[in-house]
VOPAGU-2260 file (C-alpha; in pm, 1 decimal, decimal comma):
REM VOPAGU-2260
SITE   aa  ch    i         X         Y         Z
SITE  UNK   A    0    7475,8   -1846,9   13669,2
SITE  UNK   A    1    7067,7   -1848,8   13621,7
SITE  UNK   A    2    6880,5   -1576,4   13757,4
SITE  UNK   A    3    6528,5   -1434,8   13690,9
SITE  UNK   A    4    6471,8   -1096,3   13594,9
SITE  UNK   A    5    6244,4    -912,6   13767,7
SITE  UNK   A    6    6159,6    -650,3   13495,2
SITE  UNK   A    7    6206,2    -608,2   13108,7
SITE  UNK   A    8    6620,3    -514,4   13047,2
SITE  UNK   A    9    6713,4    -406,3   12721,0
SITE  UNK   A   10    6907,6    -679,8   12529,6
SITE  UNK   A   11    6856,9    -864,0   12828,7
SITE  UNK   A   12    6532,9   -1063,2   12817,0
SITE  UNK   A   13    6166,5    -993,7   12986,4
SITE  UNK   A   14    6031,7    -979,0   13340,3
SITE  UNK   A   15    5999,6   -1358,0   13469,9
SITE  UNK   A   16    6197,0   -1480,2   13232,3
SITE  UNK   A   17    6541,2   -1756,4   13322,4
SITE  UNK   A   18    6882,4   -1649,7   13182,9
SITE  UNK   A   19    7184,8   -1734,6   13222,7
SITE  UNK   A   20    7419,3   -1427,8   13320,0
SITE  UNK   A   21    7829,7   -1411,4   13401,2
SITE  UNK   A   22    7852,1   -1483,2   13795,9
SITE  UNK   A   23    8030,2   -1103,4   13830,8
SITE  UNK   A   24    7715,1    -957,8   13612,9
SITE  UNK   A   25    7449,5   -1147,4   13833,3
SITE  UNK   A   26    7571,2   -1125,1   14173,8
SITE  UNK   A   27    7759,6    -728,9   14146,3
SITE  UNK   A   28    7451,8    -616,9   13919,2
SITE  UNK   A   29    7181,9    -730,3   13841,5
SITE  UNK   A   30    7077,2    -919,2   14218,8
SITE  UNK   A   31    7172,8    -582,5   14455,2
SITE  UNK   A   32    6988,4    -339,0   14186,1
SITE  UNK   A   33    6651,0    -572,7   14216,3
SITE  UNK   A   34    6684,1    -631,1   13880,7
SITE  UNK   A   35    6694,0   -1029,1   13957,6
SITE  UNK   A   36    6666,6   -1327,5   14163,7
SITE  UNK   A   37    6866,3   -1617,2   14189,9
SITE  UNK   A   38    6741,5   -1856,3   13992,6
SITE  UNK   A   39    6738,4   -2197,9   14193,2
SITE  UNK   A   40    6537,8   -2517,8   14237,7
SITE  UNK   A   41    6278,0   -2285,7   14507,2
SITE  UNK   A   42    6270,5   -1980,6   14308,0
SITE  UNK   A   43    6180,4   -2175,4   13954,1
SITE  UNK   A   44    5949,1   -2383,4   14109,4
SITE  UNK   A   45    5825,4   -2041,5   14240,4
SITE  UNK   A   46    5819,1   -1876,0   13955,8
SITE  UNK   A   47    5642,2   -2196,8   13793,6
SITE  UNK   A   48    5362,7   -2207,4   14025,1
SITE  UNK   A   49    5241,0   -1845,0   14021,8
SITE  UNK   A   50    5289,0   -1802,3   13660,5
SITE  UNK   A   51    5044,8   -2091,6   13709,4
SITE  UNK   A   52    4801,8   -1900,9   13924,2
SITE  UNK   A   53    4790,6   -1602,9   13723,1
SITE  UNK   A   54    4653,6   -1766,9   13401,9
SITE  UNK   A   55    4423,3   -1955,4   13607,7
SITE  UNK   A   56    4281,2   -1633,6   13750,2
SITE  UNK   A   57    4279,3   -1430,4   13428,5
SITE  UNK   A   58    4095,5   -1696,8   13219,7
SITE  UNK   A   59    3832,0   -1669,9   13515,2
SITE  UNK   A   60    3812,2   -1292,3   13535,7
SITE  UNK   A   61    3742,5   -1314,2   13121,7
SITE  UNK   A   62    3491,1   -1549,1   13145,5
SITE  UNK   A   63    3268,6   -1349,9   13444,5
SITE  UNK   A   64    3371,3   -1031,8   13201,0
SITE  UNK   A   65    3168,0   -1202,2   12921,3
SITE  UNK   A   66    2905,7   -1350,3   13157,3
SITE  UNK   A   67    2797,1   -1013,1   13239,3
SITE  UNK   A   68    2830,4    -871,8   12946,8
SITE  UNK   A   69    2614,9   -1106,9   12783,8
SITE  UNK   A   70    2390,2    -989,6   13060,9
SITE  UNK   A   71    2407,7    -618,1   13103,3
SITE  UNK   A   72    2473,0    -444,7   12786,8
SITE  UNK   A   73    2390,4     -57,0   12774,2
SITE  UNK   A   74    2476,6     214,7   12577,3
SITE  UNK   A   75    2604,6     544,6   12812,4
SITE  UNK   A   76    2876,6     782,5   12564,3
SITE  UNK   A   77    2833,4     818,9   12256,1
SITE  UNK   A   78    3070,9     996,8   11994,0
SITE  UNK   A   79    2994,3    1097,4   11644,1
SITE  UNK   A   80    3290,5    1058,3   11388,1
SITE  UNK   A   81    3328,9    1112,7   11047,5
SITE  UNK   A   82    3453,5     851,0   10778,9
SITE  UNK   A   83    3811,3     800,2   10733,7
SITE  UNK   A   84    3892,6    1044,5   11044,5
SITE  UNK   A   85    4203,9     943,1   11221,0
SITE  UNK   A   86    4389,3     968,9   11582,1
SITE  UNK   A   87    4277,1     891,4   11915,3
SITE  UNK   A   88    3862,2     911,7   12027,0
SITE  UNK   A   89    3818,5    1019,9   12377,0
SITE  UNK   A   90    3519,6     929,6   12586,1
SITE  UNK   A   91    3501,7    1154,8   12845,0
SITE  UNK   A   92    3295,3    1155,3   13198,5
SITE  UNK   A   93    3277,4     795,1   13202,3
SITE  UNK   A   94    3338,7     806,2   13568,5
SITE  UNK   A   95    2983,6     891,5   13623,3
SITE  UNK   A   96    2894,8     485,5   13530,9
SITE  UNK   A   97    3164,3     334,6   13668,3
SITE  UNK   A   98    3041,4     237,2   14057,0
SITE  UNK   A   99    3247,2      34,8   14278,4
SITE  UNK   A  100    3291,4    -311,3   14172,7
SITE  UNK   A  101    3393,0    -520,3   13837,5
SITE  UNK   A  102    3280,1    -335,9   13512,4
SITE  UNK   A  103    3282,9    -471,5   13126,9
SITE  UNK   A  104    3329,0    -187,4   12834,8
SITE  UNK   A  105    3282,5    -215,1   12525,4
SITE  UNK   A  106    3296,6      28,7   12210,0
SITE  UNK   A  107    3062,6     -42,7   11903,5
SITE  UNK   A  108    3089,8     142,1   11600,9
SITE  UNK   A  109    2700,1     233,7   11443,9
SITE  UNK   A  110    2654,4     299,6   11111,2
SITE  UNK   A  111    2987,6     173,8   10960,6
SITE  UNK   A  112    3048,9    -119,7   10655,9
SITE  UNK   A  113    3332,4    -169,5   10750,2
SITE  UNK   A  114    3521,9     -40,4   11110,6
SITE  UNK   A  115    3836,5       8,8   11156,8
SITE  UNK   A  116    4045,2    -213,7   11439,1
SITE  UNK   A  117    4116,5      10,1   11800,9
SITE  UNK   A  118    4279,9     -45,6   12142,4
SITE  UNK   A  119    4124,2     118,3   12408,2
SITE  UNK   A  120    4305,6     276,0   12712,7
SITE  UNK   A  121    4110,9     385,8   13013,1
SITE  UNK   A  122    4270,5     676,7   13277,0
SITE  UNK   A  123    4146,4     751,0   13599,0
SITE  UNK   A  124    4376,9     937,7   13922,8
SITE  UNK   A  125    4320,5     879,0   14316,1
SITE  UNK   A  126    4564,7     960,2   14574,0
SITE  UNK   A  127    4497,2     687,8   14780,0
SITE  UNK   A  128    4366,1     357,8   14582,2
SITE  UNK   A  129    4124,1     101,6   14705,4
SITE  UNK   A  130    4366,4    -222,8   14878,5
SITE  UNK   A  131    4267,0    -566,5   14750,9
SITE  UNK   A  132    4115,2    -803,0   14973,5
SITE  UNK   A  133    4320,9   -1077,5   14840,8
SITE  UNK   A  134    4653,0    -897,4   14972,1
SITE  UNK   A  135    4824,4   -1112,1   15209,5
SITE  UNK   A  136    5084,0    -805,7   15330,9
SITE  UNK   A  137    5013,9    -508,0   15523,7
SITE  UNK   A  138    5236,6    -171,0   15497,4
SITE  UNK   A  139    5191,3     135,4   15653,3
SITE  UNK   A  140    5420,2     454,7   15708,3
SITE  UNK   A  141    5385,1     758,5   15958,5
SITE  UNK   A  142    5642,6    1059,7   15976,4
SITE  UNK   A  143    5671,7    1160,4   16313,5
SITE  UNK   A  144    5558,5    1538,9   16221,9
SITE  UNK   A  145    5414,2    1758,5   16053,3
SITE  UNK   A  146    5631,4    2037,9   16059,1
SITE  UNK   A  147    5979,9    2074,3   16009,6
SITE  UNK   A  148    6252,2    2336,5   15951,5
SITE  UNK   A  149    6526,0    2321,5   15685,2
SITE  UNK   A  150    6822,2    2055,6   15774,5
SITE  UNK   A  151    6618,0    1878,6   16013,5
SITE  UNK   A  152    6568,8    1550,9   15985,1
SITE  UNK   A  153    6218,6    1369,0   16019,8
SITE  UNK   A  154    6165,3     992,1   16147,9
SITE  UNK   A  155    5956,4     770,7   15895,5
SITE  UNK   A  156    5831,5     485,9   16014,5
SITE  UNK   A  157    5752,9     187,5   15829,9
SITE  UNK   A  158    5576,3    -152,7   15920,3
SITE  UNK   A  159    5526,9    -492,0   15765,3
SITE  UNK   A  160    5294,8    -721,3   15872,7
SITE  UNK   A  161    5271,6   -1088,1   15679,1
SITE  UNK   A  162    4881,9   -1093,1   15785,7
SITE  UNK   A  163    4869,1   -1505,1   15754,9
SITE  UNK   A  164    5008,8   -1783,4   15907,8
SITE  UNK   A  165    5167,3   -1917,4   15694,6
SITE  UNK   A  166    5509,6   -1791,3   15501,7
SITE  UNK   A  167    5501,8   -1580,8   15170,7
SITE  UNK   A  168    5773,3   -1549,5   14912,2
SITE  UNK   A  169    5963,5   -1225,1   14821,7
SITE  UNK   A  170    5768,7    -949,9   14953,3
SITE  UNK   A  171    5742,2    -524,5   14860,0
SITE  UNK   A  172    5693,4    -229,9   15044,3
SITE  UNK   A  173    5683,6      56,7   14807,5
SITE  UNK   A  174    5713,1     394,7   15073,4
SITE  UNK   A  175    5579,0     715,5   14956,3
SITE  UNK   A  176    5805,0     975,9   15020,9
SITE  UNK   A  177    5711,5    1365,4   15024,1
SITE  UNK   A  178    5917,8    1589,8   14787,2
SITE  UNK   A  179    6122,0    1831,7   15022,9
SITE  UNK   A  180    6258,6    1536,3   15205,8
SITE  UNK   A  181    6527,8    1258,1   15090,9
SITE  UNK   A  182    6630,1     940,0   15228,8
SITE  UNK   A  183    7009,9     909,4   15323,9
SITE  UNK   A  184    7120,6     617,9   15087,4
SITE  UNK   A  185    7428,8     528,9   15379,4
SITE  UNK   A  186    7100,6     441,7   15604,3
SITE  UNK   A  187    6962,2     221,1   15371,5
SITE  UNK   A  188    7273,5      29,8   15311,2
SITE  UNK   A  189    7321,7     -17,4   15694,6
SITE  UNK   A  190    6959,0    -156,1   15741,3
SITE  UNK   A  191    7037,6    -404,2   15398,0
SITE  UNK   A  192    7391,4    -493,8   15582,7
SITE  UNK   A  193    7201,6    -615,8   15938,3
SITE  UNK   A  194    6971,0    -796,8   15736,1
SITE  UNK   A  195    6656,6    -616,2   15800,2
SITE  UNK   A  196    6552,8    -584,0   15445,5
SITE  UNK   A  197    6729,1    -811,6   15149,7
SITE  UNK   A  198    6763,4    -490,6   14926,2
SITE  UNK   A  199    6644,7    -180,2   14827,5
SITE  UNK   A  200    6511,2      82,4   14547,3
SITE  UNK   A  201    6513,4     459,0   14533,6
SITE  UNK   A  202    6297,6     620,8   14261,2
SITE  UNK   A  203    6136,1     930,8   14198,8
SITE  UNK   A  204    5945,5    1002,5   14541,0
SITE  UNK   A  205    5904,8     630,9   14677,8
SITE  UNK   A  206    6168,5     397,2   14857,5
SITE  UNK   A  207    6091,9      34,3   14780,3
SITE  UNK   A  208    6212,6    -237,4   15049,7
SITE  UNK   A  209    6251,8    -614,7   14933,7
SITE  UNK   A  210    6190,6    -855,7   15175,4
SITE  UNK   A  211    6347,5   -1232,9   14997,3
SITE  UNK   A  212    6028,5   -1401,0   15213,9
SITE  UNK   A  213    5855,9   -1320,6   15527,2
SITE  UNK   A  214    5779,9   -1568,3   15797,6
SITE  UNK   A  215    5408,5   -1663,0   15919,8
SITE  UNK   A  216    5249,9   -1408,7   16083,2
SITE  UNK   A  217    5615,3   -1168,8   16074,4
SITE  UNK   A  218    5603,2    -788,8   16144,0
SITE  UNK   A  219    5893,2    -595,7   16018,0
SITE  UNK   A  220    5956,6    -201,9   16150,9
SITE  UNK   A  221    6209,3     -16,0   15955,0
SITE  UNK   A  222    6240,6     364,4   16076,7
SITE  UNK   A  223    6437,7     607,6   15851,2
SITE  UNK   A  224    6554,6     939,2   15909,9
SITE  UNK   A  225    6456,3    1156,7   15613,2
SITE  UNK   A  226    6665,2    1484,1   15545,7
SITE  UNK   A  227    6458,8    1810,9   15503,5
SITE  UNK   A  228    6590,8    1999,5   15176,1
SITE  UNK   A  229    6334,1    2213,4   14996,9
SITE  UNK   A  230    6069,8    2446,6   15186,0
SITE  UNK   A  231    5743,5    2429,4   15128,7
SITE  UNK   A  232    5383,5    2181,4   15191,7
SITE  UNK   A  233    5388,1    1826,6   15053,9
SITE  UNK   A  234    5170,5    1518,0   15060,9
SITE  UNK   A  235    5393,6    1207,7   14977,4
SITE  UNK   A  236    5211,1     966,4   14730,6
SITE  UNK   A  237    5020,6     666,4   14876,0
SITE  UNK   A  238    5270,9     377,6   14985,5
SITE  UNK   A  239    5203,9      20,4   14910,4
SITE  UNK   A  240    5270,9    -314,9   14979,7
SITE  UNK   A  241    5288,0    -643,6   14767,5
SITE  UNK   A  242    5424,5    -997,3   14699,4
SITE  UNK   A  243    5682,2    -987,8   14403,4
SITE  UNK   A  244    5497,6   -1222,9   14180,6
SITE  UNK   A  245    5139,4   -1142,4   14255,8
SITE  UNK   A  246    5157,5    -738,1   14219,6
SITE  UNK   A  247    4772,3    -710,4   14098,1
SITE  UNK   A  248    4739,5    -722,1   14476,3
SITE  UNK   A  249    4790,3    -470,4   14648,7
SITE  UNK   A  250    4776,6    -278,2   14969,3
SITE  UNK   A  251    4729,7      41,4   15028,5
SITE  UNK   A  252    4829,1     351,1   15281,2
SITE  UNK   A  253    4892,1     715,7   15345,7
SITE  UNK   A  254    5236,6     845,2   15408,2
SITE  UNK   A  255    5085,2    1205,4   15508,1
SITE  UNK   A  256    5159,2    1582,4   15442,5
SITE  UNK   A  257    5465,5    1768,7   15573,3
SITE  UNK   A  258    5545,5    2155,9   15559,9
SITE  UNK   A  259    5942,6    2222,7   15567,6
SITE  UNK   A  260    6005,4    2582,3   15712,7
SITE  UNK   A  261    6317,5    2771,7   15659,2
């Protein structure tokens, strides 16, 4: 059988890309793990399309990146080096330039015959990111308190809202989970069996829900009863929503904080 992989697998292949699997390997594996699709005539066509998209909209984005560059050039960190000194150069405080919006930077050397090549990696941390405007899905989760002892369990509610009318493909709903509580995996097998999501993920602190499409205008509610394990205050990390194949847009919300008592 074809499927499509949905992220990089060792001796495998690479996200998006068509292989050809044994049926056990695909449908046992690889499909129930969310580590593929099924690769038919919709999905490739799918696949095709967006893949499509995406190129379109990053040869745009690097063509307004030059236009402004072009038009707004200006010098605001500057590091001193010396000749033939290796390892990584850090720029530091460049948050103090960076308002909201699109920004182009760019690292010149001064003073040098000859520079050396770089890459340039850029950091930043926020609990609770900015959503896109172009995100067609809507997620949000609530627990229903704040407080808990011990053994208890605490409701989680989680809703997902196609915002358009019209449908959209396979859809995510990555749920931030505070540590100190734990989803029951039996619970999440029972909501996959009746259908209300199409699988599911559990990593680190998040649960991810996979949706195969969502109908015009659908809301889906998906309550879980998280198990309180570890005492203490927590803040789960911010949950979002996307579709599959267009993840640079994104939606985003706050789970909330939790203190488990003994």
């Amino acid at each position: 059988m074809e499927v499509i992989l949905k992220k990089d697998i060792e001796k495998l292949g690479f996200e998006n890309e068509i292989i050809s699997v044994k049926n056990g390997y695909g449908r046992n594996y690889l499909i129930p793990n969310g580590l593929a699709i099924l690769a038919n005539v919709s999905s490739k066509r799918m696949l095709e399309e967006t893949l499509k998209q995406r190129a379109h909209k990053e040869e745009k984005l690097v063509n307004e990146a030059e236009s402004i560059a072009e038009k707004l050039e200006k010098t605001v960190i500057s590091v001193a080096t010396k000749a033939g000194e290796k390892g990584k150069i850090e720029f530091k405080g460049l948050e103090k330039y960076l308002n909201e919006g699109k920004h182009e930077i760019k690292v010149q050397y001064k003073g040098a015959q000859n520079a050396m090549p770089y890459t340039m990696a850029i950091d930043y941390n926020t609990t609770l990111p900015k959503s896109a405007e172009q995100c067609n899905v809507d997620v949000s989760a609530k627990l229903s308190t704040k407080t808990c002892k011990v053994g208890e369990t605490v409701r989680l509610t989680t809703k997902v809202n196609n915002k358009h009318d019209k449908g959209m493909p396979m859809t995510m709903a990555v749920v931030g989970i505070p540590s100190g509580l734990s989803a029951q995996p039996w619970q999440l097998k029972e909501l996959q069996e009746k259908g209300t999501i199409g699988f599911y993920e559990i990593t680190d602190n998040y649960v991810i829900f996979y949706f195969r499409d969502m109908a015009p205008n659908a809301a889906h509610t998906i309550n879980l009863d998280l198990k309180a394990e570890v005492p203490g205050v927590y803040e789960a990390p911010a949950s979002s929503g996307y579709l599959y194949y267009t993840n640079e847009y994104k939606c985003w919300s706050t789970t909330g904080k939790i203190r488990i008592e003994k």
